[in-house]
C-alpha positions in Angstrom: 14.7 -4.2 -0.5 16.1 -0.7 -1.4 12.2 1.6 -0.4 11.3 4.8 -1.8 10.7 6.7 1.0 9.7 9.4 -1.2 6.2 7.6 -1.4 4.9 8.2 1.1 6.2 12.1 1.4 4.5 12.6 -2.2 1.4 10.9 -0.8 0.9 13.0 2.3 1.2 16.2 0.0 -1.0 14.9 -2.7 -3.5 14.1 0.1 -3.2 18.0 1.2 -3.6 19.4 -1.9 -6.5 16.5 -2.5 -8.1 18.3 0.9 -7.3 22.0 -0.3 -8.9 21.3 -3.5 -12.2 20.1 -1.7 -12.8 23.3 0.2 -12.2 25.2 -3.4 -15.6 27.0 -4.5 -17.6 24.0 -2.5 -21.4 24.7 -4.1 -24.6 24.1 -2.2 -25.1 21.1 0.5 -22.3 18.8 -1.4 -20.0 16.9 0.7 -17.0 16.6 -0.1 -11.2 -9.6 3.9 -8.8 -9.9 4.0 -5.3 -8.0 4.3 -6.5 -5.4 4.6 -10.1 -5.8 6.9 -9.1 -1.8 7.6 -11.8 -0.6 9.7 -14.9 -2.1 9.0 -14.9 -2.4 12.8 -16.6 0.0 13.4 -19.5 -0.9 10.8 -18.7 -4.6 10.3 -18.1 -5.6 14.2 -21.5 -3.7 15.0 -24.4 -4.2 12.3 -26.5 -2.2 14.4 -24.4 0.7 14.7 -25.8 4.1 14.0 -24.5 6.3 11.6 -25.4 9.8 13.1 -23.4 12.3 10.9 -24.0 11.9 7.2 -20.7 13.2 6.2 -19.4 10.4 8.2 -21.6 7.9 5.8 -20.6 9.7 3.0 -17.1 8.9 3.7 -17.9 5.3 4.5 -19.5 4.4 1.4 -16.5 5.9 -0.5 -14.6 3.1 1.3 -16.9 0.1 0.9 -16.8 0.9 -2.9 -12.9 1.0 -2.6 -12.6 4.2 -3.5 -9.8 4.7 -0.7 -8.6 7.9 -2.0 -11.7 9.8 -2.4 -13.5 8.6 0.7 -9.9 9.7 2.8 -10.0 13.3 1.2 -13.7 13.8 2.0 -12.9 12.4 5.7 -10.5 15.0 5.9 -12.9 17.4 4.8 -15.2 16.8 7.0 -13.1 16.6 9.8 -11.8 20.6 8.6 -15.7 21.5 8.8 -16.6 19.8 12.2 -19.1 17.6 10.3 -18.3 14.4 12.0 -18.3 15.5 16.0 -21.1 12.2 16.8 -18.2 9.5 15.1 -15.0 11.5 15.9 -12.9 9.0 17.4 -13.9 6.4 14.7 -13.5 8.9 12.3 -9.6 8.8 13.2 -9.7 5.3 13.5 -10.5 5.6 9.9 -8.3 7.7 8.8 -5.1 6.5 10.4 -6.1 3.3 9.1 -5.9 4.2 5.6 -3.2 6.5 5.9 -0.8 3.4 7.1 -2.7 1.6 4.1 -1.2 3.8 1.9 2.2 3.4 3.8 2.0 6.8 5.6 2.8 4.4 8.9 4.3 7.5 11.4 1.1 9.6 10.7 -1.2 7.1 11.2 0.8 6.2 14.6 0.5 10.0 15.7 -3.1 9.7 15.1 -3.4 6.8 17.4 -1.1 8.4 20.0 -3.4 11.6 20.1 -6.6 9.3 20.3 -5.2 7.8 23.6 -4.0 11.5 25.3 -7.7 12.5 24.7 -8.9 9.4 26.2 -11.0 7.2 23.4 -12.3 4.7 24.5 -9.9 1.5 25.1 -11.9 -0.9 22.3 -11.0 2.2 19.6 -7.8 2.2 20.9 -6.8 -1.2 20.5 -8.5 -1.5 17.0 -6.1 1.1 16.1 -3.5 -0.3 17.1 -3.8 -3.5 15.7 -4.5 -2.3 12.3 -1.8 -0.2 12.4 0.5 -3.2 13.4 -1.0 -5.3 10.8 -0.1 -3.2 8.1 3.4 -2.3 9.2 3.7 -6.2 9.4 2.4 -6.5 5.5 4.8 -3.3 4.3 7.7 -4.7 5.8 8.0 -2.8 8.7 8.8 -5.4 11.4 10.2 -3.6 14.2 7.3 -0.8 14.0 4.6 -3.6 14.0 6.2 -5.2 17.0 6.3 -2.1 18.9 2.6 -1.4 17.5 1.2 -4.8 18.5 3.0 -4.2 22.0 0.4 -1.0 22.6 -2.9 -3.5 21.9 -4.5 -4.6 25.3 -7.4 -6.7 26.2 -10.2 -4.8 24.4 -10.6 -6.7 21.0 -12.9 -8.3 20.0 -13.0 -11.8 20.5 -12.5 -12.7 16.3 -9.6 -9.6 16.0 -8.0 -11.8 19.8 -7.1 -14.9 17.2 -5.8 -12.6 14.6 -3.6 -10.9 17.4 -2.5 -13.8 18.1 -1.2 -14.5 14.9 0.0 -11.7 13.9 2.6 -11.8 17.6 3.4 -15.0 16.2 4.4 -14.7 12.6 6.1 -11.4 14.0 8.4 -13.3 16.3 8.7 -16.3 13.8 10.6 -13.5 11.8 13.0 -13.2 13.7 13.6 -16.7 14.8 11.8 -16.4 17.9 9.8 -19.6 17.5 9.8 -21.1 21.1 7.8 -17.3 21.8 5.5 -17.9 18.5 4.5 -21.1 20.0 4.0 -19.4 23.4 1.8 -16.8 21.5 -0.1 -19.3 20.1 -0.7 -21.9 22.5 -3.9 -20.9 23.8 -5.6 -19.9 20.6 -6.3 -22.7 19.2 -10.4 -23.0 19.3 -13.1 -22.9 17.1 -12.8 -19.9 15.0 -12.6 -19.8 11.6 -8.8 -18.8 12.1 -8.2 -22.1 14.6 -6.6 -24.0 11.5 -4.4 -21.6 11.0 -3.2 -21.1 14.6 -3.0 -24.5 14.9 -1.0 -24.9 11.3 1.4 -22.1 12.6 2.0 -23.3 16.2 2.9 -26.5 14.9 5.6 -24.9 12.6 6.8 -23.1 15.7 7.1 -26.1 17.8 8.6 -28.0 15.1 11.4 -25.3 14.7 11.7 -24.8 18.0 13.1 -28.2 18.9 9.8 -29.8 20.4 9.2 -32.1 17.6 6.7 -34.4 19.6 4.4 -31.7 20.1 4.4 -30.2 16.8 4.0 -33.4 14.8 1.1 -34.8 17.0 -0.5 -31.1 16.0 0.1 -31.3 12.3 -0.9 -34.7 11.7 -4.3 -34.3 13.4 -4.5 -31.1 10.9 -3.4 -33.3 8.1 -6.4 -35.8 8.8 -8.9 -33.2 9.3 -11.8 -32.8 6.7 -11.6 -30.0 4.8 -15.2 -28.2 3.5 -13.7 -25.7 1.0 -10.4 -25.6 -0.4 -9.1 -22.9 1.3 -9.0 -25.9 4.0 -7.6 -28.3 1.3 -4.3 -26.6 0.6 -3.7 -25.8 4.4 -3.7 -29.4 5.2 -1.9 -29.8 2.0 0.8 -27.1 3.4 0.7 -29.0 7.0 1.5 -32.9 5.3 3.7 -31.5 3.2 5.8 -29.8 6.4 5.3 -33.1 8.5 6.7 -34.8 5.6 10.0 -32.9 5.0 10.5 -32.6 8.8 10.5 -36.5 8.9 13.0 -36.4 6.3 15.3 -34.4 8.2 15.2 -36.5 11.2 15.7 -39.4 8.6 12.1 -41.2 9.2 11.2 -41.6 5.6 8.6 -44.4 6.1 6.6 -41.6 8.5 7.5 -39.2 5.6 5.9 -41.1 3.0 3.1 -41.3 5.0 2.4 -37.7 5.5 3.3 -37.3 1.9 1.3 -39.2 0.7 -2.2 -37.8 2.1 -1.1 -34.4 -0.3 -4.2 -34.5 -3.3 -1.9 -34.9 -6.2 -3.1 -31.1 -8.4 -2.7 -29.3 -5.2 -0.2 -26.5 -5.2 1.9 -28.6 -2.7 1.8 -31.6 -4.8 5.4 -30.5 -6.6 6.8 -30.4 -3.4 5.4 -33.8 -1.9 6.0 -36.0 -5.5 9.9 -34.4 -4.5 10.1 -35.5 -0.9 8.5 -38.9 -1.7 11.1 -39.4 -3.9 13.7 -38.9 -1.6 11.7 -40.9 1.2 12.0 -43.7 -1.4 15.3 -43.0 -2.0 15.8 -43.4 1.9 14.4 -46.2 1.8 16.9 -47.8 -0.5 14.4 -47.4 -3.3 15.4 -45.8 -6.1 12.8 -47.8 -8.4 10.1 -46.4 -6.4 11.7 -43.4 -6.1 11.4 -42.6 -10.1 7.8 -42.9 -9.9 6.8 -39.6 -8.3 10.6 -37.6 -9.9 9.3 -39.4 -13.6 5.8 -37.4 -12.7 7.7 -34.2 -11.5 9.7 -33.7 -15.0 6.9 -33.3 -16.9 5.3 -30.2 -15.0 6.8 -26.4 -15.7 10.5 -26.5 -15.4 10.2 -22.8 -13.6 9.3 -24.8 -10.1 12.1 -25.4 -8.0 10.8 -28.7 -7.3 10.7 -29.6 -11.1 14.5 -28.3 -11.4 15.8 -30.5 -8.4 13.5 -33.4 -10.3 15.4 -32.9 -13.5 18.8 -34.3 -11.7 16.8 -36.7 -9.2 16.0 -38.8 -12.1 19.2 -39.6 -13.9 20.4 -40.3 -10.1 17.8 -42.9 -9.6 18.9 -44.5 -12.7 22.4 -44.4 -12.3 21.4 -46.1 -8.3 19.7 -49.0 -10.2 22.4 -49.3 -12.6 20.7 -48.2 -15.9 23.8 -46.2 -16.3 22.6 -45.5 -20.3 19.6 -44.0 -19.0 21.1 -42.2 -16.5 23.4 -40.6 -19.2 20.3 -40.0 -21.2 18.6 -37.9 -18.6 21.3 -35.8 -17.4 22.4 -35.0 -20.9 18.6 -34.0 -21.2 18.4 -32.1 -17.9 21.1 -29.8 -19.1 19.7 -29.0 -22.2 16.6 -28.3 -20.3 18.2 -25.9 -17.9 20.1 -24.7 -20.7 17.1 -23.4 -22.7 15.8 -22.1 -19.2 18.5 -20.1 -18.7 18.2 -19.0 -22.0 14.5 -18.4 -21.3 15.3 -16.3 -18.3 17.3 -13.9 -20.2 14.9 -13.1 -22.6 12.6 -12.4 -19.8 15.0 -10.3 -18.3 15.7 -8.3 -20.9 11.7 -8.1 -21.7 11.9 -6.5 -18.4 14.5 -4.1 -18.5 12.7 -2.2 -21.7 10.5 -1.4 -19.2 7.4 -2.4 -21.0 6.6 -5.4 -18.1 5.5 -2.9 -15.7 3.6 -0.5 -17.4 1.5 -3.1 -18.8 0.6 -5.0 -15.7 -0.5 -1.4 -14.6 -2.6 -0.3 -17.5 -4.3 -3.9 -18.7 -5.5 -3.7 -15.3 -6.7 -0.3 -14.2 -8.7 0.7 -11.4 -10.8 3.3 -9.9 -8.5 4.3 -7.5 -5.5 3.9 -5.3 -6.4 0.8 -3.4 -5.3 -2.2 -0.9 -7.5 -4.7 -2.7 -6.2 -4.3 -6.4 -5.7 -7.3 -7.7 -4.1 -8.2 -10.9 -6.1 -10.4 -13.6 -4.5 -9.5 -17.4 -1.3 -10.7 -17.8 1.0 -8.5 -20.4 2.9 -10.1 -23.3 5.9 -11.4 -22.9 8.3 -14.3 -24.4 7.8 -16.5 -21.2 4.5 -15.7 -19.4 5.2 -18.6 -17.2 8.3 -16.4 -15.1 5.6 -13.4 -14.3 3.7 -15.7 -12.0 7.1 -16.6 -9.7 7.2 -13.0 -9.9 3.8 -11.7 -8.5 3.9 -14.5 -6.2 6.6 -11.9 -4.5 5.4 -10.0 -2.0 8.2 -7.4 -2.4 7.6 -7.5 -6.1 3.4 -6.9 -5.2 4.5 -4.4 -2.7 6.6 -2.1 -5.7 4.0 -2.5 -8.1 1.6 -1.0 -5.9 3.9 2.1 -5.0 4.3 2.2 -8.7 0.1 2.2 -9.1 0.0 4.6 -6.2 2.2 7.4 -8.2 0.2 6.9 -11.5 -2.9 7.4 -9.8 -1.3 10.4 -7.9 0.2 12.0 -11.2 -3.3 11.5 -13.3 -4.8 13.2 -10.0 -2.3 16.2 -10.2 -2.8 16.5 -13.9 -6.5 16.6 -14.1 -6.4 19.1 -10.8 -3.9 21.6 -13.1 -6.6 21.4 -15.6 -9.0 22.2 -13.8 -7.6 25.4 -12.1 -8.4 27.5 -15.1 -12.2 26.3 -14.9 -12.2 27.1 -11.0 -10.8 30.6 -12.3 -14.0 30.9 -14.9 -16.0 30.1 -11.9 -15.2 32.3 -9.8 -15.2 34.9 -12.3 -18.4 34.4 -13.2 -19.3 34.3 -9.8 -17.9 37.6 -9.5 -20.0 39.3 -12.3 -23.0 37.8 -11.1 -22.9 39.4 -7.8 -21.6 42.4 -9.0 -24.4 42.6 -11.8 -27.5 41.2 -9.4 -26.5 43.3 -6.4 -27.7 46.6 -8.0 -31.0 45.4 -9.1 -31.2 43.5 -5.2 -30.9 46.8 -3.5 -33.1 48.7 -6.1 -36.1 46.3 -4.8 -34.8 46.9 -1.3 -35.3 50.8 -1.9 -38.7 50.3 -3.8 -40.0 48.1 -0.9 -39.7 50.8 1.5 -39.1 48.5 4.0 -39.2 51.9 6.9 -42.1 52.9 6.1 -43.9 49.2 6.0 -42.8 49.1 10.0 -44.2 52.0 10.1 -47.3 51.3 9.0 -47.6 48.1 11.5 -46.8 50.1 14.0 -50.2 52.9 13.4 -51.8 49.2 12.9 -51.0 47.8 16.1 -51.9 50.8 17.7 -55.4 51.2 16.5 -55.8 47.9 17.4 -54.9 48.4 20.8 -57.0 51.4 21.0 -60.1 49.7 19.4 -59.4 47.1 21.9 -59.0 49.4 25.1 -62.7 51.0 24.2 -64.3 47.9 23.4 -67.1 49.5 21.7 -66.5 47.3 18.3 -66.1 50.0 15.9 -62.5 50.1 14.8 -63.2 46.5 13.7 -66.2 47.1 11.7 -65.9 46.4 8.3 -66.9 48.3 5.4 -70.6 47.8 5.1 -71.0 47.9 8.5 -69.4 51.6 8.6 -71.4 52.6 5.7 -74.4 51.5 8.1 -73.4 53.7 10.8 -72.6 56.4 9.0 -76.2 56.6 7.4 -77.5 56.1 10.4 -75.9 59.1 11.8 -77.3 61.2 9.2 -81.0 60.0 9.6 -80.1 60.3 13.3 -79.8 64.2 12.4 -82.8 64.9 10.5 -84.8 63.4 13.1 -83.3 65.3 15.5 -84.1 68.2 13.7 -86.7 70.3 15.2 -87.7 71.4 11.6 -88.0 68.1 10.5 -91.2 66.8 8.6 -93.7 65.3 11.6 -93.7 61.8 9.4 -89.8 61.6 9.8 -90.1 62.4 13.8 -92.2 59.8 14.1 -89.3 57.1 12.8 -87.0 58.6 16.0 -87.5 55.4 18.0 -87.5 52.9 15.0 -83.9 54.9 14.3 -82.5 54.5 18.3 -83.5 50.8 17.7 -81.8 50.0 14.8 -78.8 52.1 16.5 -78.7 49.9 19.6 -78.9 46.8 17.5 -75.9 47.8 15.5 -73.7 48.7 18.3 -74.8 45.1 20.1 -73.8 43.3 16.7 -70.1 45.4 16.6 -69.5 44.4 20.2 -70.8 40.9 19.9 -68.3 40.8 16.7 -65.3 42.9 18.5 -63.8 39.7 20.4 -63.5 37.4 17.5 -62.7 40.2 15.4 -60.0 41.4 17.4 -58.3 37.7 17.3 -58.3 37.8 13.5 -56.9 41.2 13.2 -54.0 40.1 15.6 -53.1 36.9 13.7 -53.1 38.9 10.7 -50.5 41.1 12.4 -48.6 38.3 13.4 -48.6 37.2 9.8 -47.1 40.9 8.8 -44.7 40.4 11.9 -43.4 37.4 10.3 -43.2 38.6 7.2 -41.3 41.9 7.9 -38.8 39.9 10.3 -38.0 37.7 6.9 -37.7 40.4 4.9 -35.8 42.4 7.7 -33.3 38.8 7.5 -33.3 39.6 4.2 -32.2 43.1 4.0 -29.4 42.0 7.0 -28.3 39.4 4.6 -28.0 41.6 1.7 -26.2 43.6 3.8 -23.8 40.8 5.3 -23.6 39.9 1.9 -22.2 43.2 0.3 -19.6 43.2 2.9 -18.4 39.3 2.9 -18.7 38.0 -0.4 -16.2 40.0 -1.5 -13.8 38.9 1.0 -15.1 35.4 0.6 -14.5 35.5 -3.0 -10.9 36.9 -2.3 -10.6 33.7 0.0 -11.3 31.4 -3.0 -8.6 32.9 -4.6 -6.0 32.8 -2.9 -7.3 29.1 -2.1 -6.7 28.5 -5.9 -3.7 30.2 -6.3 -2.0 28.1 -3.4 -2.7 25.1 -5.3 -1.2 26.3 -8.6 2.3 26.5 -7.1 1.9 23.1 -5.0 0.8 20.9 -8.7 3.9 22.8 -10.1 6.5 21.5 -7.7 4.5 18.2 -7.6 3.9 17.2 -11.0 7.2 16.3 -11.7 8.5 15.4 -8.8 5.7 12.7 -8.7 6.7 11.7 -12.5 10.0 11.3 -11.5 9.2 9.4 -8.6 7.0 6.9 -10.8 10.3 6.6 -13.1 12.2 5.6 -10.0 9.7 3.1 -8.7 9.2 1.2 -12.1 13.1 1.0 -12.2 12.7 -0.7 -8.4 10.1 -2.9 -9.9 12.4 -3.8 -12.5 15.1 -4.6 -10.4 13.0 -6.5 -7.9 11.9 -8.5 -10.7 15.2 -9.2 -12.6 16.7 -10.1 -9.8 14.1 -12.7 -9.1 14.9 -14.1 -12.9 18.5 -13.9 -11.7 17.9 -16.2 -8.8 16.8 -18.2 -10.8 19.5 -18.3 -13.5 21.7 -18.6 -10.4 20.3 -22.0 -9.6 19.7 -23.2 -12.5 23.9 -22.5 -13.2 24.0 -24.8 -9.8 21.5 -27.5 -11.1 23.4 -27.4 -14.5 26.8 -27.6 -12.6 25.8 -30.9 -10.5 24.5 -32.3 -13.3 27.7 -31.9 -15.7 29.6 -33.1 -12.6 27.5 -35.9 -12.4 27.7 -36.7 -16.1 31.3 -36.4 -16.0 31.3 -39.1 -13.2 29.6 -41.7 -15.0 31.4 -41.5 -18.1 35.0 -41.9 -15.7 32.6 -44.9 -14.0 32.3 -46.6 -17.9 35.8 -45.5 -19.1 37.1 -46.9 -15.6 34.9 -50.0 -16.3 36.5 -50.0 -19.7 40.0 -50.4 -18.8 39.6 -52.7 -15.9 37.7 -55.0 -19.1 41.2 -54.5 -21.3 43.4 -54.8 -18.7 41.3 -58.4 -17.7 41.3 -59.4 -21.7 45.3 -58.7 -21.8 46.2 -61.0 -18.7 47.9 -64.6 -19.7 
């Protein structure tokens, strides 16, 4: 497959700008299965696990709603901000892991590299690693998932230990190595949910790996198993129909027909088992038998290999029984059947190359975001609907269209950000003239307050309070009636005093001492819980003045940074503008480039096609040719008989 490493370079800008464009004007307290089974691990594996930073949350339930893109931006975010410090390893975990999702596969390996020189923790580590091995394996990447599965030690858990497991396997089965696979997967075989599949696979390595014993006693006691769902159902399908073609090629077609014939008969396997049972009959020196599973096979879609090899099987059968008129029949109608799929094909193909096929499959199934799950359910028009499902069964093909997705998603993203710069602009400029038109008014409060000469004024408090205190004599905290009271009584005190005074006032002298001592008694039995009020009081003003002292510092901190920080928003936006110019296209021209690889990925699927078809069509014309020399030969050995004496 030719890739477009431009992808992922496009991608890790996109995401850059994504971040940059996060931290623009950021207002108030806002933050910014399976393939894929990306890092749940750290919520999935532990249901008790504590989320401790919100931002972290945040970014985790952007992913559990499969909104990849968004909930990697306002990771990064975070991350920029420090909002993350309790979940900072898992955070990377996280990170990486979607990064390689998106096929950004060195970065998220530099990510795992740095986790292990600043020592996480070996479970995080391993996690990583196998993720990051897992999706190299799905992209393509063989080599790099090898050497990424070779970093994983003993720290997974014990579900992700089976998947390892697996994943070594298929990973050596690419490349042939299938005595290893089976060494991989020889002592995983227990009770997992995964067991049928280890066992399924190690059989297929020991079969290919010469020890045929060992692999068929393993696939037949899968193909016997009970099956709850059918998930189940179609892998011991898939193992029946394996035992059953490997019998054939050790020429045991009565063990064949047995495995083949445990294969449910609507199964997607059943093609493929009605085809080997055939030629297990055919062993068997059955051809009658034989055209009872290829007469089935015929009538099912013609776009099945199976079916195609079917439609010469069954004039063969004929002509092996001797119904040579038959025979003829069928072969003459097996090449007008491959015939009008040929023709078929090409109108596909050219359906294809107007480009139409894969813009359609992308916009009759949208979705939120970039994203590892997106499946596709709408099927576009086309002459021959039939040839698009041979062509999304293609992982390459899947693999294109998802690039393809990716850049659409990226160049809506880049166009709705260049829209949006001029309303960041009207922000901030109204930002701008607020501050600017609020500031004078601010400091003409400030002035009015008089915020001096309130200090001021606690200070003379304090002190008198201190004073009042140090005498103890409960007079600075009278209140008002009660100086009033003292200072009448300082006046009657003086006109009885008087010498001069009238003989009936003198004689009120002692009543006047007693009502004297009897107020000063009540001001110092008052003094102490006066004297606690009047100090929580000044504790109140304390507070109070310290605020509005904050305030004033503010205002002051204020005049002097929000300029600059407005000047940072700027510059912040103007950054951007440049970046979504050079992007823009580039990304639209990328997108043109990856619908042309889908294209060809896809047309040259069709061509396959045609190209055995031309093959089927050739054996059956050669086949046809050597019947009719059989009758003509028959023919002239009948005259030549008739003209003997």
């Amino acid at each position: 497959m030719r890739r477009l490493f431009h992808v992922p370079f496009v991608l890790r800008s996109a995401l850059a700008i994504a971040a940059a464009w996060a931290l623009v004007l950021p207002c108030g307290n806002a933050s910014a299965a399976c393939t894929f089974g990306l890092f749940c691990g750290s919520v999935a594996d532990a249901p008790t696990h504590e989320i401790r930073d919100p931002h972290y949350g945040d970014a985790l339930f952007y992913f559990f709603e499969d909104r990849y893109f968004t909930s990697l931006t306002t990771l990064m975010v975070s991350q920029h901000f420090g909002r993350v410090e309790h979940h900072a390893d898992e955070a990377e975990v996280l990170r990486g892991g979607m990064l390689a999702s998106y096929g950004l596969t060195r970065e998220a390996g530099e990510i795992f590299a740095q986790l292990i020189q600043r020592g996480a923790s070996p479970a995080v580590r391993d996690r990583a690693w196998f993720y990051l091995a897992k999706i190299r394996y799905q992209r393509g990447y063989l080599p790099e998932a090898e050497d990424a599965i070779a970093h994983v030690e003993d720290h997974l858990p014990p579900e992700l230990q089976e998947e390892r497991g697996l994943l070594l396997a298929n990973l050596l089965m690419a490349r042939s190595d299938y005595a290893g696979a089976a060494g991989a997967l020889s002592g995983l075989t227990g009770k997992t949910l995964s067991s049928r599949y280890v066992r399924y696979n190690l059989g297929i390595a020991l079969l290919k790996s010469g020890d045929t014993k060992r692999g068929t006693e393993l696939l037949d006691r899968l193909g016997k198993d009970s099956a709850a769902n059918e998930e189940y159902r179609s892998l011991r399908d898939r193992a029946n129909v394996a035992l059953g073609f490997s019998a054939l090629s050790e020429n045991r077609p009565m063990d064949a027909r047995t495995y083949l014939e445990r294969v449910r008969l609507q199964s997607l396997q059943s093609s493929k088992a009605l085809l080997g049972f055939g030629w297990a009959a055919d062993a068997l020196k059955d051809p009658k038998l034989a055209l009872v599973p290829w007469s089935e096979l015929v009538q099912r879609d013609i776009g099945d290999t199976a079916v195609l090899e079917a439609q010469i099987a069954v004039p063969y059968a004929y002509a092996e029984i001797g119904a040579y008129g038959q025979a003829l029949e069928h072969y003459e109608g097996a090449i007008s059947a491959f015939e009008r799929e040929s023709a078929d094909l090409q109108e596909s193909i050219k359906a294809i190359r107007s480009g139409n096929l894969i813009d359609q499959l992308v916009q009759q199934n949208p979705g939120e975001e970039m994203g590892w799950f997106w499946n596709i359910r709408d099927l576009p028009d086309m002459p021959h609907a039939r040839h698009l499902a041979q062509l999304l069964a293609q992982h390459e093909f899947q693999e294109a269209l998802k690039n393809y997705r990716d850049l659409r998603f990226l160049q809506n993203n880049l166009d709705e950000w260049r829209d949006k710069l001029v309303v960041f602009n009207d922000m901030l400029a109204t930002r701008r003239k607020a501050f600017a038109d609020r500031l004078p008014v601010v400091r003409e409060r400030e002035q009015k307050i008089g915020l001096d000469t309130l200090v001021k004024r606690r200070e003379d408090v304090a002190a008198e309070i201190a004073r009042g205190e140090a005498e103890g004599d409960g007079v600075a905290f009278a209140d008002a009636k009660q100086l009033d009271l003292l200072e009448r009584l300082k006046d009657i005190h003086r006109i009885a005093d008087d010498p001069n005074a009238d003989p009936e006032i003198v004689k009120t002298r002692d009543r006047v001492r007693l009502v004297s001592g009897v107020m000063s008694w009540q001001l110092a039995q008052d003094a102490t819980d006066r004297i606690w009020k009047e100090k929580r009081e000044l504790q109140s003003i304390d507070a109070e003045l310290a605020e509005a002292q904050r305030g004033v510092a503010a205002l002051a901190e204020a005049q002097r940074e929000e300029p600059a920080r407005f000047d940072r928003f700027a510059q912040r936006i103007a950054a951007i503008s440049p970046l979504l110019q050079v992007m823009i296209p580039r990304v639209a021209g990328l997108g043109r480039e990856q619908r042309l690889e889908a294209q060809d990925i896809a047309i040259a699927e069709l061509a396959g096609q045609q190209e055995r078809i031309a093959g089927y069509t050739t054996q059956a014309r050669f086949a046809l040719a050597q019947l009719y020399d059989r009758a003509y030969g028959k023919q002239d050995a009948d005259h030549a008989a008739q003209a003997k004496p």
